[in-house]
C-alpha positions in Angstrom: -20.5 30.6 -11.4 -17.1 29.0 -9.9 -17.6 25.6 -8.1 -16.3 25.4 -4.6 -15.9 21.8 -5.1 -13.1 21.9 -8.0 -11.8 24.6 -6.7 -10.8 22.9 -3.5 -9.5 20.2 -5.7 -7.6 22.5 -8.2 -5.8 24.2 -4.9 -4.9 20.8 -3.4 -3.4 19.9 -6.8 -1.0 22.9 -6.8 -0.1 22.0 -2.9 0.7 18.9 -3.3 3.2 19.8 -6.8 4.6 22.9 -5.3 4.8 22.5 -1.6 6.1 19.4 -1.1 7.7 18.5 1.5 7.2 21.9 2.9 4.1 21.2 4.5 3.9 17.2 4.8 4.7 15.6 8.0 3.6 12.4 9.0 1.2 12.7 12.2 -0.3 16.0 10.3 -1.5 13.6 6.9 -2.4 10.3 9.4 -4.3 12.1 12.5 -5.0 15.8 11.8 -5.8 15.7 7.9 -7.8 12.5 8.4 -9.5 14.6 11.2 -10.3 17.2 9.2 -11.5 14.6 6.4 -13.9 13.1 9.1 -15.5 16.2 9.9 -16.0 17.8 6.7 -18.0 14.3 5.8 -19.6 14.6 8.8 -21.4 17.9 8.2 -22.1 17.1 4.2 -23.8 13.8 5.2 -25.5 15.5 8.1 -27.2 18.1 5.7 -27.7 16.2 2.9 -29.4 13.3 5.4 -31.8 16.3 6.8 -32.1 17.6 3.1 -32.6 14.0 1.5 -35.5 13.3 4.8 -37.3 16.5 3.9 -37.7 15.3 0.1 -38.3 12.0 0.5 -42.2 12.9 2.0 -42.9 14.6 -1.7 -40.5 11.6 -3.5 -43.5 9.3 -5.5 -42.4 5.7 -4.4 -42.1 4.8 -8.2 -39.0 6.7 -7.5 -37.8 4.0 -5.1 -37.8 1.3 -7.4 -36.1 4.0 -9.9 -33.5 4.3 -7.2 -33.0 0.5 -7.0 -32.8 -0.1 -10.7 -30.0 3.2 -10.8 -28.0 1.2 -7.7 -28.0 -1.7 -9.7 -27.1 -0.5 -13.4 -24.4 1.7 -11.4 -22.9 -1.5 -10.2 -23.2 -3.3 -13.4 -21.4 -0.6 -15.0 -18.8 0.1 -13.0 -18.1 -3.9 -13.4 -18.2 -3.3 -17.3 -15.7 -0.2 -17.6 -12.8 -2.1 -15.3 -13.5 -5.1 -16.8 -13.0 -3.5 -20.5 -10.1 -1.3 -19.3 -8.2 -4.2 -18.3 -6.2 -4.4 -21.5 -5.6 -0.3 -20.7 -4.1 -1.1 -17.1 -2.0 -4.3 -18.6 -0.3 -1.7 -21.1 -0.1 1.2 -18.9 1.4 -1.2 -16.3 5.5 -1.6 -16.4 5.4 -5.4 -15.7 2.6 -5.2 -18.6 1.0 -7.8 -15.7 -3.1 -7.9 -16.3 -4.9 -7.0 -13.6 -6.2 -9.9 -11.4 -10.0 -10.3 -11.7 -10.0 -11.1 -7.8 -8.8 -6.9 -8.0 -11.7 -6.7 -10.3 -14.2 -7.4 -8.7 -13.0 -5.9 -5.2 -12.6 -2.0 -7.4 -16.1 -2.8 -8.3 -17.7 -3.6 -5.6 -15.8 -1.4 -3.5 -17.0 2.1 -5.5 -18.7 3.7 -2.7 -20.2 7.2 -3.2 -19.7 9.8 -0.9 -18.8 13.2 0.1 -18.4 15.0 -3.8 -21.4 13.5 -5.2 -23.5 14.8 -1.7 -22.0 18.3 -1.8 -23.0 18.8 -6.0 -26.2 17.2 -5.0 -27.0 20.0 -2.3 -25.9 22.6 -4.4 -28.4 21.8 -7.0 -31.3 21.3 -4.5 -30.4 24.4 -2.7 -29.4 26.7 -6.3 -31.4 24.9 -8.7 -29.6 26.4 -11.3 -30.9 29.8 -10.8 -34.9 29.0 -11.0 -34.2 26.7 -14.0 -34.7 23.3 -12.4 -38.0 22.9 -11.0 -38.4 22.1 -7.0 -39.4 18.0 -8.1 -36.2 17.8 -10.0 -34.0 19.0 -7.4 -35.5 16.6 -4.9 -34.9 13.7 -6.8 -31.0 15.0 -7.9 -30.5 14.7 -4.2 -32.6 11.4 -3.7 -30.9 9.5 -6.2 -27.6 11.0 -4.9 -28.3 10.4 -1.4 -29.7 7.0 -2.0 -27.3 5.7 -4.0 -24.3 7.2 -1.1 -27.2 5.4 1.4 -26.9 2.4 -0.3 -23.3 1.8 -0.9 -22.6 2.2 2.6 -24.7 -0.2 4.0 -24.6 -2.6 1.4 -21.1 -2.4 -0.6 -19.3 -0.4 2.3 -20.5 -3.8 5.1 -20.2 -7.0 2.7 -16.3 -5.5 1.2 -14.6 -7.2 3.8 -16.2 -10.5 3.4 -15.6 -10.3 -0.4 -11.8 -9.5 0.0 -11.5 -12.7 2.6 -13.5 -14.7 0.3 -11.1 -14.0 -2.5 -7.9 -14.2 -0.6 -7.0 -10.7 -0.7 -5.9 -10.2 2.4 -2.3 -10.5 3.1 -0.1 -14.0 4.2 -0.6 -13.7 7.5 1.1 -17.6 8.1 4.4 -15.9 6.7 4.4 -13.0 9.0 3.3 -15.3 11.8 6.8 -17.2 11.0 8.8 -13.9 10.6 6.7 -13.5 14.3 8.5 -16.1 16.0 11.8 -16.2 14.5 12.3 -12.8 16.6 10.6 -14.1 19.3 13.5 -17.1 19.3 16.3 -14.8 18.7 14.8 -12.5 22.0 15.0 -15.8 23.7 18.7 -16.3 22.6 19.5 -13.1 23.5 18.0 -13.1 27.2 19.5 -16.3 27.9 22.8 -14.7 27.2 22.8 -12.2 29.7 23.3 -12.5 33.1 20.0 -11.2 35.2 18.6 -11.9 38.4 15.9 -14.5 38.8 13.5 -12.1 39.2 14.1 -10.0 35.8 14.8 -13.5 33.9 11.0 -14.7 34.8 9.5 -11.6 33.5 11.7 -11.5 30.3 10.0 -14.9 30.2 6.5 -14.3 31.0 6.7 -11.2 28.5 7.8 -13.6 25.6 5.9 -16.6 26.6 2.5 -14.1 26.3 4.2 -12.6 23.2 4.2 -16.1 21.6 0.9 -17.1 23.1 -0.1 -13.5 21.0 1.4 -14.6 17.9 0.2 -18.3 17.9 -3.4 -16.6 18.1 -3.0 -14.6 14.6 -3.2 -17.3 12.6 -5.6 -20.4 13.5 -4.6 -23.9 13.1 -7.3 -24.6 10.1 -6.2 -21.2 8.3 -6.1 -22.3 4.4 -3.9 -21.0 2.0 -5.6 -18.1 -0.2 -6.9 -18.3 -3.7 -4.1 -15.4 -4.3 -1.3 -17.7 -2.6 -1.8 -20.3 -4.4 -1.4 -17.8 -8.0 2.2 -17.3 -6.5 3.2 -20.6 -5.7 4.9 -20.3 -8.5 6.4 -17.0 -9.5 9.0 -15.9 -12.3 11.8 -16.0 -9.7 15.6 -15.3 -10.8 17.7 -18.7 -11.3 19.6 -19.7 -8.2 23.1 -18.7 -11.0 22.1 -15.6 -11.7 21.4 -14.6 -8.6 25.1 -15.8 -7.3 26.2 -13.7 -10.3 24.9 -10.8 -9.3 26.1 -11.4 -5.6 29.1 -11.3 -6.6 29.2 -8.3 -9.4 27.4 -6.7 -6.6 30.3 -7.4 -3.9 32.5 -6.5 -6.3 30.9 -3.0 -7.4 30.8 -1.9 -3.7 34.1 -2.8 -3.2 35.3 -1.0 -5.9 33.5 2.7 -4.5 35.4 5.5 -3.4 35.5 6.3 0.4 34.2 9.8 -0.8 31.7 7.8 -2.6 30.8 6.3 0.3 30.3 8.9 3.0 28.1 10.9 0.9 25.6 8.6 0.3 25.8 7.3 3.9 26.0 3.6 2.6 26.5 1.3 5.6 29.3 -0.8 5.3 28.9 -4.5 4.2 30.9 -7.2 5.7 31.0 -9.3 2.1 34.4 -10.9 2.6 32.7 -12.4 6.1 29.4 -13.5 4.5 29.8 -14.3 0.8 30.3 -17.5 0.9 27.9 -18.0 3.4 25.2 -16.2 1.1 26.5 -18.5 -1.9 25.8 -21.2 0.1 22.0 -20.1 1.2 20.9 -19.5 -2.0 22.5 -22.9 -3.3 21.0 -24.9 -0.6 18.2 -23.1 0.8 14.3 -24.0 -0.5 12.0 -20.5 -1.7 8.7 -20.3 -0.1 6.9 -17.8 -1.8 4.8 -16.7 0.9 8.1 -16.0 2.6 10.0 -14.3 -0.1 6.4 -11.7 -0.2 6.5 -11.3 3.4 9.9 -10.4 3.9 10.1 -8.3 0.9 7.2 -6.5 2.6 8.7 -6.1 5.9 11.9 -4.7 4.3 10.2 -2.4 2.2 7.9 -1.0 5.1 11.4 -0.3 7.2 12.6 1.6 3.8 9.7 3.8 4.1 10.1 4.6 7.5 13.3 5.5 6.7 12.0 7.5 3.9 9.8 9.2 6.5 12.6 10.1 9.0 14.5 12.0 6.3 11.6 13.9 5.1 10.6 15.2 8.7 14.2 15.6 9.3 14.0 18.2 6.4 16.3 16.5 3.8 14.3 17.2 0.6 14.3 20.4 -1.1 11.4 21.9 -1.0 9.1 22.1 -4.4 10.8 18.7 -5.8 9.4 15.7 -6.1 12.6 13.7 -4.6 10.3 12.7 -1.5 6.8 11.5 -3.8 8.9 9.7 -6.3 10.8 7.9 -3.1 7.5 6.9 -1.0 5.5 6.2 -4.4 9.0 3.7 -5.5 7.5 1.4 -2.1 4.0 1.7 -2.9 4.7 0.3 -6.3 7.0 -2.3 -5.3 4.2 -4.0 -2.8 2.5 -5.0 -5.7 6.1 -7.3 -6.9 7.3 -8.0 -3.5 6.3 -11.8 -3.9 8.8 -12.3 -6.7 11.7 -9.7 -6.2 12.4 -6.3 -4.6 11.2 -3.5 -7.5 11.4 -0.3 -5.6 15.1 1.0 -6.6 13.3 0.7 -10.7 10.5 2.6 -10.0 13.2 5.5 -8.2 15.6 5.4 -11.2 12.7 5.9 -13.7 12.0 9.0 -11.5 15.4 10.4 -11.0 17.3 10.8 -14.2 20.3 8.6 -14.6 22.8 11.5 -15.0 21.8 13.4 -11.6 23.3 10.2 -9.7 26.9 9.0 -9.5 27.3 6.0 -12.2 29.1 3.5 -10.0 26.6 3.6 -7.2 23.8 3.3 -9.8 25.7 0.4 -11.2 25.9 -1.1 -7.8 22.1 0.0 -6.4 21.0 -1.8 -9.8 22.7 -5.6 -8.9 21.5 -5.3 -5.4 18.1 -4.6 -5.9 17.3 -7.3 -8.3 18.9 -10.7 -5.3 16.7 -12.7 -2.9 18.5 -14.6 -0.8 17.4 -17.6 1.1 18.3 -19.1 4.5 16.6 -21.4 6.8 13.6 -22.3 5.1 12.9 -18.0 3.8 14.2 -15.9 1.4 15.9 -12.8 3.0 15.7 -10.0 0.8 19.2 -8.1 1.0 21.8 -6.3 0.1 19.7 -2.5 -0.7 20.9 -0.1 1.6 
């Protein structure tokens, strides 16, 4: 017998190493794939919920409680095996950073059942095995399966979101609100520098006094700061003379890259001699908030991957390497450092062997990637093109 199940998982595996980017574009994976996804658990769950009603009139109720008791030691497992495998993910890690117990308990809690467990569960009520499984057994396969999906959904899938607020989880959304109305101040700069009429001045000014009214309403006045904020309030950042060191080895290594150099990789050209001193001085004088350091670090990488994006629908990547996974995965990784320092350009180099790419630009990529740099009160993560 061949299982339909692993061999729909088998032929994904082999598209996703041998056809990308060929096939990938981005409204296909976040609207029609998802689509597809939705509908596909929409008919499983519809005929296992048909199938699981029809068996639960010959289920004894003894087999309730034993559903209760296999929810529970599920659960209680499932805590166990992350919480013993935490050493595992420390080592496996390239920080070698344990994982946080708040992630713990949110992995744990958040192991829903669903579509696989349904289909298997369907095919041994409707097969059963050939005539080898009696008719009781195959009803309680898919009770237990059914009632365990049942019961993850509407307990686990409904109380996650208070659990990840409850353990400050959710992103700094005080930083943002800050990063928010800076722009908000420089629009206001910028249409007071213009000459309109009085008419277009007071809606550029109705738009942006809404705008700030919006942003003001993100974050409410008594919003603490989170259990997880408070774990970075003091990160492992980089001395304020390193970082002017590697400012200036940076400015120097650009400096010193061929114009050829130059316009193949598409670098953008850096006004140092304009602002060097004046990044000196920031990181010198400046204070670093580490709520601000992760938020901007997080914007910045979000506009790298959209960058990312643009050149893989543009059709940059050849197609059967891994140039385009190892580039978006680089981002994903680096979210989890972004409230220390920017870690994306590592996770590419350990990708992309060292040989394939010019040494000079490596040499420079390297020293920018590793300098925050702060001004007004934030730390503006710079200098990676």
């Amino acid at each position: 017998h061949i299982s339909g199940v692993l061999c729909t998982v088998s032929a994904s595996l082999v598209l996703a190493d041998k056809m990308w980017p060929a096939i990938v574009d981005r409204n296909a994976l976040e609207h029609v794939w998802h689509m597809f996804e939705y509908l596909g658990n929409t008919i499983i769950f519809f005929l296992a919920g048909a199938l699981m009603g029809k068996t639960m009139i010959n289920i004894p109720p003894v087999d309730y409680l034993h559903l209760l008791s296999i929810y529970i030691v599920c659960t209680l497992s499932r805590v166990a095996v992350l919480v013993v495998s935490r050493p595992i993910l420390k080592h496996l890690s390239t920080e070698k950073e344990s994982v946080p117990l708040e992630d713990i308990t949110v992995m744990a809690w958040g192991g829903l059942r669903g579509a696989v467990g349904l289909a298997m569960a369907i095919s041994v009520r409707m097969e059963r095995a050939g005539g080898k499984v009696s008719e009781m057994d195959a009803d309680r396969v898919l009770f237990y399966t059914g009632g365990i999906a049942t019961l993850t959904l509407c307990i686990n899938a409904t109380t996650c979101p208070l659990l990840v607020k409850v353990l400050g989880i959710t992103n700094t959304p005080k930083a943002r609100q800050r990063i928010l109305f800076c722009l908000t101040e420089q629009l206001e700069s910028l249409a007071r520098s213009k000459s309109h009429s009085s008419s277009v001045q007071h809606s550029v000014d109705a738009v942006l006094r809404d705008a700030r009214r919006h942003i003001q309403e993100l974050v409410p006045e008594h919003e603490l700061i989170s259990k997880r904020a408070r774990r970075f309030r003091n990160p492992r950042l980089p001395e304020v003379s390193e970082l002017k060191e590697k400012l200036q080895v940076a400015a120097d290594a650009y400096r010193d890259l061929p114009r050829e150099t130059l316009k193949m990789l598409d670098l953008p050209h850096l006004y140092w001699d304009d602002h060097l001193e004046e990044l000196s001085n920031a990181l010198t004088c400046a204070e670093t908030e580490t709520m601000m350091v992760k938020a901007i670090n997080e914007t910045f990488l979000e506009l790298v991957r959209s960058q990312y994006w643009l050149q893989i629908e543009a059709g940059e990547f050849m197609t059967g390497t891994s140039d385009a996974s190892i580039l978006l995965n680089s981002v994903c990784m680096a979210f989890r450092h972004s409230h220390r320092t920017l870690t994306d350009l590592k996770y590419v180099r350990q990708g992309v062997k060292a040989e394939q790419l010019p040494p000079a630009w490596t040499s420079s990529m390297s020293e920018k990637s590793s300098i925050s740099l702060g001004s007004e009160n934030k730390v503006h993560s710079a200098l990676m093109p």
